[in-house]
N, C-alpha and C positions, 0 to 999 in steps of 0.2 A: 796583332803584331805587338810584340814587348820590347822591351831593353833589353841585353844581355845579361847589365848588372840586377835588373828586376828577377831574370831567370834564376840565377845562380843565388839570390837570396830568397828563392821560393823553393828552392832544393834545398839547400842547407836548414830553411826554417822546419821544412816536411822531415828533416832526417829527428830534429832536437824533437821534435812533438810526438812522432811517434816512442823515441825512446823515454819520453816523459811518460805517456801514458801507460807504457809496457812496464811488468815488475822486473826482469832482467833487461840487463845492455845488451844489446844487439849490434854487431859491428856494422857499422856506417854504410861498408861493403854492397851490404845485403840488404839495405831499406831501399825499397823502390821509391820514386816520387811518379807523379800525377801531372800532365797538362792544365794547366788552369784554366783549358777554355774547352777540351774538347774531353779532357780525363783518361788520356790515353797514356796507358804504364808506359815506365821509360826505369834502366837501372841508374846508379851513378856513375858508372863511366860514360854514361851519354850525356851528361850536364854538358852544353856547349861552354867552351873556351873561347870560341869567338862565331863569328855569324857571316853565315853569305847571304846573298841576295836570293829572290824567291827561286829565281832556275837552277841556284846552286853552281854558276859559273864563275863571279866572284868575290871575294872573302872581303869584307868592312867597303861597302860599296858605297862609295864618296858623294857626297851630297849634292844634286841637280835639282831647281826650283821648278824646272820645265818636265821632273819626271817623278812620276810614284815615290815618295819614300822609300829608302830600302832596296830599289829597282835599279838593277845595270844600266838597263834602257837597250838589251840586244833582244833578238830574238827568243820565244822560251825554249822550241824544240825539247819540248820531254814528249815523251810518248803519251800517247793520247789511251784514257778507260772510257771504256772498254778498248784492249790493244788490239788495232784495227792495221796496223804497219802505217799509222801517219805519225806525226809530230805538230804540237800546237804551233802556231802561226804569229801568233800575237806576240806582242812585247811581254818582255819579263814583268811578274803579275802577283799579287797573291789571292789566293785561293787556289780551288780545284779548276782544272783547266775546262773549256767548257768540251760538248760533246763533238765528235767529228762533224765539219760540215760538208765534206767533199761528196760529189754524187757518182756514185757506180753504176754498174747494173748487176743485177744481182737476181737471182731463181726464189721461188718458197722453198718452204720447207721439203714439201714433196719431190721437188722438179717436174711436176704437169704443165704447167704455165710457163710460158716463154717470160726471159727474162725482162725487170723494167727498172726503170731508174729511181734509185731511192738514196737519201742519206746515205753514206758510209756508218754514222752512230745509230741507225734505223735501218741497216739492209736485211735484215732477218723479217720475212712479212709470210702471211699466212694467207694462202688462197680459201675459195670457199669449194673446192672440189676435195671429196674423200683421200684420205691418206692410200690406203691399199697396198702398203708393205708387209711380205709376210711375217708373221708374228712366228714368237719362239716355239709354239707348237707344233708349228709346218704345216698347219691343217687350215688355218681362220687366217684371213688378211684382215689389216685396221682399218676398221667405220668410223673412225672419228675423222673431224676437219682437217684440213692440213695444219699439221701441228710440231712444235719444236722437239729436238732431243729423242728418247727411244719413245716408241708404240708403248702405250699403257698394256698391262698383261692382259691374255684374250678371256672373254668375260664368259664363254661359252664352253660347256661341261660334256665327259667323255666319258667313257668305259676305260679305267684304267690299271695295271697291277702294280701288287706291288713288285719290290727288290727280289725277293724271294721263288713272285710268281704264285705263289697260293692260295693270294685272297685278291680279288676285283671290287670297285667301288667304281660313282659315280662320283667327278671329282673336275674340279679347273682344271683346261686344258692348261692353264699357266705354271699347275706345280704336278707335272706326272708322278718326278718321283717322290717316292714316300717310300716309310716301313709299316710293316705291320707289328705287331708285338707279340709274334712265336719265335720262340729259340729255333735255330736252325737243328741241333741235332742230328746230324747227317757223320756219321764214321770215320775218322778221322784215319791217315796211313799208318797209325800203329795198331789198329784194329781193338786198341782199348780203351780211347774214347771217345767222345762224340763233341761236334765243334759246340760253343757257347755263345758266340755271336747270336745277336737279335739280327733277324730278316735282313741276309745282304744279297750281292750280286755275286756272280765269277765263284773260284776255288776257295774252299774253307784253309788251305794252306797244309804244313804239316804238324804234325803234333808240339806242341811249345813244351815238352817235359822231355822230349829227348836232344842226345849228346851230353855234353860237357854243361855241367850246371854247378853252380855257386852257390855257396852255402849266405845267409840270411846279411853276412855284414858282409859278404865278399872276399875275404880273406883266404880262404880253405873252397877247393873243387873238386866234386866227384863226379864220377860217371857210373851212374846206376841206370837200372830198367825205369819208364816210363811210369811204369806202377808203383815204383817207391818214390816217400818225400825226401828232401835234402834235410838233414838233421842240424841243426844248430852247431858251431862248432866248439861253443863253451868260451872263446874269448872275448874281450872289450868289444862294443858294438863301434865306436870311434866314428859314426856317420856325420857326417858335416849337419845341423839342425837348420831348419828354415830361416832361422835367424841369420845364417851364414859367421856366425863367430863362433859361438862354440858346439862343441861335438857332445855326441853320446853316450854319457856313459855304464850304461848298461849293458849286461851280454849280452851275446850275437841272440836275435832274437826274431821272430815270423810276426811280418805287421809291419805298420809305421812307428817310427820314433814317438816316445811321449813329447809334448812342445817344451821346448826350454824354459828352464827352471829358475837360472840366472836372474840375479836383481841386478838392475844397470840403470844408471841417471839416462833418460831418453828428453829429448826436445821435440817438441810437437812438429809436424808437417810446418806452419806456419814461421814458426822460430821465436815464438813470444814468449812460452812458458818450455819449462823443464822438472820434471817430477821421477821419484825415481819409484819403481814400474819392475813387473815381472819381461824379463826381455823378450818371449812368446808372443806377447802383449803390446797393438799398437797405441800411443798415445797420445790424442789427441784434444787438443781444447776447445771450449766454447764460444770463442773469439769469433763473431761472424764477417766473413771477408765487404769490404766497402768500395773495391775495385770497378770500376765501371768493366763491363763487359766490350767486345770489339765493336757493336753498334754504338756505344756512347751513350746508351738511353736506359737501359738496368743493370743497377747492380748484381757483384757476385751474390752477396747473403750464403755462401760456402761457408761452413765450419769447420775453421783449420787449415784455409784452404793453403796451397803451397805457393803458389804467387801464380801459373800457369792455369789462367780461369779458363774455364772451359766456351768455345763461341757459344754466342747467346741462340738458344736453341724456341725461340718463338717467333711467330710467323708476324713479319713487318705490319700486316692490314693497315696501312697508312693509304686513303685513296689516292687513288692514280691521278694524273692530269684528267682523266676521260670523264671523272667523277661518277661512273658506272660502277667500277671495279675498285677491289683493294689488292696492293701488292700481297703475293704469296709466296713470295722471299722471306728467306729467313730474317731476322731483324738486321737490319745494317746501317751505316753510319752515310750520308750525304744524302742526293734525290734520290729516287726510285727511277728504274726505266720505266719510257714509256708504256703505253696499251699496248700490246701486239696485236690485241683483236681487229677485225673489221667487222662493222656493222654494215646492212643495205638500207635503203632510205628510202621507203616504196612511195607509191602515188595513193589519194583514198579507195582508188578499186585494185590496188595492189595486182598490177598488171604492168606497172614500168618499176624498174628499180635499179638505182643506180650505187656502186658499195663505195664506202668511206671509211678514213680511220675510225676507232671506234672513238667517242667523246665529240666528233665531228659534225653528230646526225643535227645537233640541236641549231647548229649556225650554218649548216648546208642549206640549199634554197631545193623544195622538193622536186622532184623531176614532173616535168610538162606529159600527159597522157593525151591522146587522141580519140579515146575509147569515150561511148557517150555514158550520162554518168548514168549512175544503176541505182541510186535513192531510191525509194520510192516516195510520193509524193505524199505532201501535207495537209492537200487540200481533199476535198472531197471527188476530183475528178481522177477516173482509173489510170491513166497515163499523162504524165508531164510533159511540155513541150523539151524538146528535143534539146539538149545542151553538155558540152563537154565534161570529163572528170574534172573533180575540182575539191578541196577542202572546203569546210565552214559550209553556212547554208546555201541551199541555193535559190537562187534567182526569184520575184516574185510571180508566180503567175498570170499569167496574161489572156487567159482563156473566156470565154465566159461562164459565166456562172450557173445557167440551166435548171438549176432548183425550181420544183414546183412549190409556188408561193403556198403558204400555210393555210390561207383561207378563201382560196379562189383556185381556178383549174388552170391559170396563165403560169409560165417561165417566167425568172428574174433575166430581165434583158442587159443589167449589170455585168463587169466584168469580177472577174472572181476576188471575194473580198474575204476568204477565210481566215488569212493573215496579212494583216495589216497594221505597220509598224505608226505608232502611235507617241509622241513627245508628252511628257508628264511631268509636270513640277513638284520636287517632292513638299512635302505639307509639314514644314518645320517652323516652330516658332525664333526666330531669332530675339534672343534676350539683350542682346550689345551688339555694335559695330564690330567687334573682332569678333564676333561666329561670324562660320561661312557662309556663303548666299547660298538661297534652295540650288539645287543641281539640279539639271533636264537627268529625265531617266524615259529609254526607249522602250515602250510596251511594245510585245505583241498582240495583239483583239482582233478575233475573230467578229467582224461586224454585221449584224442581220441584212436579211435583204430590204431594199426599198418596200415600201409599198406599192401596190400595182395604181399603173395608169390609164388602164384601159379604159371609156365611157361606155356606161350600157345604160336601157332605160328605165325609169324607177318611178311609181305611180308613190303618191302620199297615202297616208293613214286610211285618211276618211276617202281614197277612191274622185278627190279634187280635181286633180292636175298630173300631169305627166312629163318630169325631167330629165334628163341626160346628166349620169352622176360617175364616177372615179370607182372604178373595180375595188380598189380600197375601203370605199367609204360609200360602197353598198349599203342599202340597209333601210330600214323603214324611216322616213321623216315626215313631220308636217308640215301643211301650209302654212298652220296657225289662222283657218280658219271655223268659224261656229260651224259645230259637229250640227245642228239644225234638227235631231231625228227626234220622233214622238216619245215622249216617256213613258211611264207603263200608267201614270195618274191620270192619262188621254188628254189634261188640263196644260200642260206646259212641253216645252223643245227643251233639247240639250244643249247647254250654254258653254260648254266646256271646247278649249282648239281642238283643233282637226287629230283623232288619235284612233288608234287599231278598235273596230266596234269588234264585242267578243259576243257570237252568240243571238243575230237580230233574229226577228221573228221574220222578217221580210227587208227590204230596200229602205222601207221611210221609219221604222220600227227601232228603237234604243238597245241596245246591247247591253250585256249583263254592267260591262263598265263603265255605260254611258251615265253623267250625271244624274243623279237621284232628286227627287220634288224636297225641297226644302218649305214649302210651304205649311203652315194651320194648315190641319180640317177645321174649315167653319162649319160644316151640318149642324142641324137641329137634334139637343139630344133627347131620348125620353122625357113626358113629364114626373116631377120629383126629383130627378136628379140633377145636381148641378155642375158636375165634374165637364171640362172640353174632351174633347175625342185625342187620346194621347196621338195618332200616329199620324205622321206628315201625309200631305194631299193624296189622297189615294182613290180608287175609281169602287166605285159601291157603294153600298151600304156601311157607316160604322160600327164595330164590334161591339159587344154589349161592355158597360163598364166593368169593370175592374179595381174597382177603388172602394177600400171601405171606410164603415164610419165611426170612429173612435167618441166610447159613453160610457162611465161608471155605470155598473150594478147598482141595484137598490141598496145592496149593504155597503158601498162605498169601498170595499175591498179591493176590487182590481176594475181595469180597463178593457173593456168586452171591443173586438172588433167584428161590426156589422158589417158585409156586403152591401154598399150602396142601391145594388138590384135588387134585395130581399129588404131591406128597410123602405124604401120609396114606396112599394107595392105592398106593405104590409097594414095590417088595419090596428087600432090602441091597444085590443087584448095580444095580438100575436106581437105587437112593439114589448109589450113588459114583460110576454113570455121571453123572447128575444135577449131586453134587457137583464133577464134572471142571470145570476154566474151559475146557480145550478147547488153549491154550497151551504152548510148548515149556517143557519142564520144566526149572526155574532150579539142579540141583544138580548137581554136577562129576564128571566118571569116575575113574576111577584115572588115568588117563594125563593129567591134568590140562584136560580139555576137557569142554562144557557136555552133559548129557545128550541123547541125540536123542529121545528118547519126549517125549511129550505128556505133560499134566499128570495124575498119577497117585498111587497110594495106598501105603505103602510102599520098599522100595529100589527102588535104579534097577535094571534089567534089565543081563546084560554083551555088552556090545556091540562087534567090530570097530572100534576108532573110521577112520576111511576120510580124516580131515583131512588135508591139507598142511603137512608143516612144514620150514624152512628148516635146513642142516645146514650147518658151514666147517668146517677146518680151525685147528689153533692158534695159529696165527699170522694168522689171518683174513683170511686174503689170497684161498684158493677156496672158494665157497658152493656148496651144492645145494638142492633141493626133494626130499623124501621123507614115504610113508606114514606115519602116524602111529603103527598099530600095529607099525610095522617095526623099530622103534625103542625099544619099549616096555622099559621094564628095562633097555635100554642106555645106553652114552657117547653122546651126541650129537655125534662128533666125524669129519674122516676124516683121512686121512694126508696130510702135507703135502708138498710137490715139489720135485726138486733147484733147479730155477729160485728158491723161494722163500728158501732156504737161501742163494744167492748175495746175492738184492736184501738179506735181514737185513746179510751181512757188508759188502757195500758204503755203507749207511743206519751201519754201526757207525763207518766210519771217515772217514763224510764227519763226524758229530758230533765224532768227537776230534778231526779237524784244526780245527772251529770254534771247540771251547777253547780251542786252544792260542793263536791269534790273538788270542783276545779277550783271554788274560790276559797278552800280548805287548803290546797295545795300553795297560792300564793303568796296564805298569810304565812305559812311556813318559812320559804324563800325568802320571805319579807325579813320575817324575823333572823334569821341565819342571816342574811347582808348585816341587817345593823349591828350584829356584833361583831363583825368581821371587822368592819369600818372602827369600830373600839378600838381594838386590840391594836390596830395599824396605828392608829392616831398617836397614842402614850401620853405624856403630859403634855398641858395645855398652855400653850406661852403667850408672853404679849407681844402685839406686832408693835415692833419701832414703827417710830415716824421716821417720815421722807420730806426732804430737802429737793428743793430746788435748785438751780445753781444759774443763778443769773448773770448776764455778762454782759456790759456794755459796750456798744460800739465807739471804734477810737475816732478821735478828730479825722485821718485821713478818709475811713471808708466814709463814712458822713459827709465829708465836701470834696472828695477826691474830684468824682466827675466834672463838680462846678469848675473845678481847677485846672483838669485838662483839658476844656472845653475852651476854657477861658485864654488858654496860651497858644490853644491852638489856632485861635481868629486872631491872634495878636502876630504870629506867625504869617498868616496867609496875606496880612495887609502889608505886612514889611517887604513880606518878596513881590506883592503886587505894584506896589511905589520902585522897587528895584527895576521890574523889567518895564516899568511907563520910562523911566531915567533911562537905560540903558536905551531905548528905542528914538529918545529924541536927541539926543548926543549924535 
C-alpha cells in the first residue's frame, strides 16, 4: 500500500528519466510507468487522481482505528479466482482474495464416480479409473487416468492416405490428414490444362485463365482464349506498395512491385529513436525492452519492442504444495493451484490402500492390513511365528533355537538368539565439559549358542578315576596324580601327573611320553679310559667311548685328535705312529736344507741331501748347477776365465775415462759462473755504515702503572669508608 501523493510522484519521476536517458523527446502521452511493487505496465491516463478502498466501493475511505487502513469495513463481494459464481465473504481487505471455501459436490473429470463433496476452489478432482472417451480418430478410446480438458491425441498408428488418395503410409491415428508432394495434374474443363495444386481433396475447379481477365496493373480488360497471356497494357503501374503510402511507379508490368524506394524519417517500433531509412525498410533499434512480463518474474529483453510484451511463454516449475510435483502452467503471477493428482497409500504387502490428495501420503497414517505378514525371516528358522502386516522390523523371535551345537551331537535348548538387540556406549574421548556425553547406540548381534549342559562320563589321562563332566567341557583331564609306570632304564617310575600314555609296551610299562631317566650312568668304564658314560641311566651295557684325545705331533705343527678307544689299547710304538701328523718334517740338515723324512720323534736321520744347487764364480760372471752334498764342507765357488779377466780390465777403464770427463766438464761450468758473476758485479763500492737509533723511554711509560695502581687503592678505600658511613647512619 502507498500514498496517492507517493504514486503520482513515482509516475511523473519514471516519465522525466526515461526522457532523460532517450536521445529524442517523447511525448509524456506515450511513456508507460511501472508498479513499484509488482512491475505491472500501466499508461498515463491510469495515474490515479484519487484512491478507493481495497473492494473499490469507496473513494478517500475515512480513517477507523478498529479497521484495516484504507479499508470501508463492508463486505468485499468481488468475485472470487478462479470464477466459481461466488463472491468473497470477508471484510474489505488488501491483497488477492483467498480461494473458494464453500463445499459442493461435484463429478471427476470422467463422470465414472458418483459425485462427492469437495471445496468449490478444489471441485475439479481426478478419479483413478481410465478416461475412455473416444478420441478424434474414432477408432482408440483414452487409456490415460481420469484427467482434465481434452484426451491427449491417440498414440497408436494406422494405414492411412493421403488427400489425393495415391500414396498410403503408416502414420498417428492423430493426424490422418496429410499431403503428399505430387502435383495433381488432372485436366482441367478447358481441356488445355492440367490443375497445379499439390495433393488435395474434392474438384480441381475450373480453369483460372478463362473469362474476363485484367491486364497486370488492372486498369485495361480483355477476354482472350485460355491459351493466350494478358499483355501488359503499357501504362503507369500506380499499385498501392507495401508500405501503403506510396504507389508504383513503373509500367503495368507481370510480377510483384519492386519494394519502395522512398527515403522517409521512420521512428522505431519502440518510439526512442528516429532515423531516416529507405521506407520498404523496417526500423528498428537496439534498445532492449526492461518491462516485466504478465508473471512479474522476467523481463521482456525485446528489441524495440512496442510496449505490448508478449505473455511470458515459459513453464511456472515452481513446486506445488505436494512437494512431488512442479507447476506446468505457464509462468504466472501469485500462488500456483493446487495438486490435482492423488496418490494411494498402500500397507507393506500392498494389499490394502487407501487414496489421498497427492502431498498427503507423507502425514496420512498408513492403512491397517489383516493379511499375515509375508517377510521372510531373519533368523535361521524356515517359517516365522505367525504375525500381522506391519512396517519396520518385525518382532523378535521367540522360537527355539534347535541348532546342532558345534562340538557335540546335542540341540541348543536356548531360545533363538540370531538377533539380538544389544546397548553400546560409543568410545569417545571427551576433551571438555561442553562435548557431548558418549550416546547408547543399539547393535544388532547375532549371539552364539551356549555351551552344552549335558553330564556324561569321563575317565582321566592315566585311566585313575572316573567323573561326570559338562558335554562342553568334555575332554581329557587329570587327576594330577604320579603317572607310577616303569621307565625303559627298568631303574626308576615316571614322576610326571597323571597324562595321556602314548604307546606303552603293556599296562605297567612307560609310554613314549612318559618321563625320561634323568639320572648318571654310574657303570664301570674300560680300563685306560677315563671319560663317564655320556647317556642318562639306561638298561645294558654302555656304548663304547666316543671321545677323543687331543696331542701335538712330534713336529709341533698341529693338534692330532686320537680316539680314546684306539689310544687306551694301543702299545708306545703304535702311540708315536699315532702321534705322527704324517707331514714332511719342518727341521734343517747340516747342509742347510729342510729334512726329507716325515714327521718323526727325535733327530733327524743323515741323509745324502740329492738337492740342486747353484755355483759361479768371483766375479759372477759363470754359474753352474751342482749336487748338494758335493759340495758339503766346501767353498762354493769355481774358477774364473781369462775372457773374464779381460771384460774386468776393460769395465776398469771405460769408468776412469768417465771421470775424467765429468770433472773436465765442471771445471768448465765453474769457470763460465765466475765470470758471469764479474760482469754483473760492475764497480766495486764501499758499504756505509749503519746507525742505530735509539729511543728513550718517557717519564709516563716508565711509572705510568705505579701510578694507576696507586690511585686506584686510593679509590677503593674512599668508597669503602663511604659505604661503612652510609650503613651506620
Amino acid at each position: 500500500m502507498f500514498h496517492i501523493t507517493c504514486i503520482q510522484k513515482w509516475v511523473k519521476e519514471g516519465a522525466y528519466q526515461f526522457n532523460y536517458k532517450s536521445d529524442n523527446d517523447v511525448p509524456t502521452a506515450n511513456i508507460p510507468w511501472y508498479c513499484p511493487k509488482c512491475r505491472h505496465e500501466y499508461e498515463q491516463k491510469d495515474c490515479p487522481s484519487k484512491y478507493y478502498c481495497f473492494c473499490g466501493k469507496v473513494a478517500d475511505p475515512p480513517f477507523d482505528p478498529w479497521l484495516v487502513p484504507h479499508s470501508c469495513g463492508q463486505t468485499c463481494n468481488r468475485r472470487l479466482k478462479p470464477d466459481c459464481g461466488h463472491t468473497c465473504l470477508l471484510l474489505c481487505h488488501p491483497g488477492p482474495c483467498p480461494s473458494c471455501p464453500k463445499t459442493i459436490k461435484s463429478t471427476c473429470y470422467c463422470g465414472k464416480q458418483s459425485p462427492q463433496m469437495k471445496r468449490c476452489s478444489n471441485r475439479y478432482w481426478a478419479c483413478s479409473s481410465k478416461c475412455g472417451k473416444l478420441l478424434s480418430c474414432n477408432q482408440h478410446s483414452c487409456q490415460q487416468i481420469c484427467h482434465e480438458g481434452e484426451c491427449a491425441p491417440c498414440t497408436k498408428t494406422s494405414e492411412q492416405f493421403c488427400r489425393c488418395g495415391r500414396h498410403s503410409e503408416i502414420r498417428p491415428c492423430s493426424s490422418p490428414d496429410w499431403k503428399c508432394k505430387e502435383v495433381c495434374n488432372k485436366v482441367l474443363n478447358c481441356k488445355n490444362h492440367v490443375c497445379e495444386k499439390i495433393c488435395h481433396s474434392g474438384d480441381c475447379g475450373n480453369c483460372p485463365r478463362l473469362g474476363l481477365r485484367s491486364c497486370p496493373c488492372g486498369k485495361t480488360q480483355f477476354e482472350l482464349p485460355c491459351t493466350e497471356d494478358i499483355p501488359p497494357c503499357g501504362d503507369t503501374c500506380e499499385k498501392l506498395l507495401a508500405c501503403g503510402q506510396h504507389k508504383c511507379l513503373e509500367r503495368c508490368h507481370t510480377g510483384p512491385c519492386t519494394p519502395c524506394q522512398h527515403i522517409t524519417v521512420k521512428r522505431c517500433r519502440c518510439g526512442r529513436k528516429q532515423k531516416e531509412t529507405l521506407c520498404s525498410k523496417e526500423f528498428n533499434c537496439d534498445s532492449k525492452c526492461n518491462k516485466q512480463k504478465n508473471c512479474g518474474r522476467h523481463q521482456c529483453r525485446k528489441k524495440c519492442c512496442k510496449g505490448n510484451c508478449p505473455p511470458c511463454d515459459q513453464i511456472c516449475g515452481k513446486p506445488l504444495g505436494c512437494k512431488n510435483h512442479k507447476c506446468a502452467s505457464p509462468c504466472h503471477s501469485g500462488p500456483c493451484y493446487p495438486c490435482p493428482l492423488a496418490v494411494h497409500v498402500f500397507c507393506y504387502c500392498k494389499c490394502t490402500k487407501i487414496t489421498v490428495p497427492c502431498g498427503k501420503e507423507k502425514k496420512t497414517r498408513k492403512p491397517k492390513c489383516h493379511q499375515l505378514c509375508r517377510k521372510p525371516p531373519t533368523c535361521h528358522h524356515e517359517v516365522q511365528s505367525k504375525h500381522r502386516c506391519h512396517f519396520n522390523e518385525c518382532p523378535p523371535c521367540r522360537q527355539i533355537c534347535g541348532l546342532k551345537l558345534p562340538h557335540c551331537q546335542h540341540a541348543c535348548p536356548l531360545s533363538c538368539h540370531d538377533e539380538v538387540k544389544v546397548k553400546t556406549i560409543e568410545k569417545t574421548a571427551r576433551i571438555g565439559p561442553w562435548d557431548p556425553k558418549p550416546r547408547e547406540v543399539v547393535e544388532i548381534v547375532q549371539k552364539p549358542c551356549a555351551s552344552c549342559k549335558v553330564l556324561l562320563p569321563q575317565s582321566c589321562l592315566g585311566n585313575h578315576e572316573i567323573s561326570q563332566v559338562e558335554c562342553s567341557k568334555l575332554g581329557v583331564y587329570s587327576c594330577h596324580q604320579p603317572c607310577g609306570r616303569l621307565l625303559d632304564c627298568t631303574n626308576h617310575t615316571c614322576t610326571l601327573t597323571c597324562h595321556n600314555v602314548l604307546s606303552p609296551k603293556d599296562s605297567l610299562s612307560a609310554g613314549t611320553n612318559c618321563q625320561s631317566c634323568d639320572e648318571l650312568c654310574m657303570k664301570e668304564r674300560p680300563p685306560g679310559c677315563n671319560h663317564s658314560c655320556p647317556l642318562p641311566c639306561h638298561a645294558g651295557d654302555c656304548p663304547p667311548c666316543q671321545f677323543t684325545v687331543k696331542t701335538r705331533c712330534h713336529c709341533n705343527s698341529i693338534i692330532k685328535q686320537i680316539p680314546c678307544l684306539e689310544w687306551a689299547s694301543a702299545t708306545p710304538e703304535t702311540k708315536a705312529t699315532l702321534k705322527s701328523c704324517g707331514a714332511r718334517c719342518p727341521k734343517d740338515m747340516a747342509c742347510g736344507h729342510r729334512c726329507l723324512s716325515p714327521c718323526h720323534n727325535g733327530t733327524c736321520p743323515e741323509v745324502k741331501c740329492q738337492q740342486l744347487i747353484k755355483v759361479t764364480c768371483r766375479c759372477k760372471r759363470l754359474s753352474r748347477q751342482a749336487i748338494c752334498f758335493d759340495h758339503h764342507g766346501k767353498k762354493k765357488y769355481i774358477d774364473c776365465e781369462a775372457e773374464c779377466e779381460r771384460i774386468k780390465a776393460e769395465k776398469k777403464a771405460k769408468d776412469e775415462a768417465e771421470r775424467l770427463k765429468k770433472e773436465e766438464r765442471e771445471r768448465k761450468e765453474r769457470e763460465e759462473l765466475e765470470a758471469f758473476e764479474r760482469k754483473t758485479k760492475g764497480r766495486k763500492r764501499r758499504q756505509r755504515k749503519e746507525y742505530e737509533e735509539v729511543i728513550e723511554p718517557s717519564w709516563c711509560s716508565k711509572h705510568g702503572k705505579t701510578v694507576l695502581v696507586t690511585i686506584s687503592l686510593i679509590l677503593g678505600i674512599l668508597l669503602f669508608c663511604y659505604f661503612v658511613y652510609t650503613c651506620i647512619d
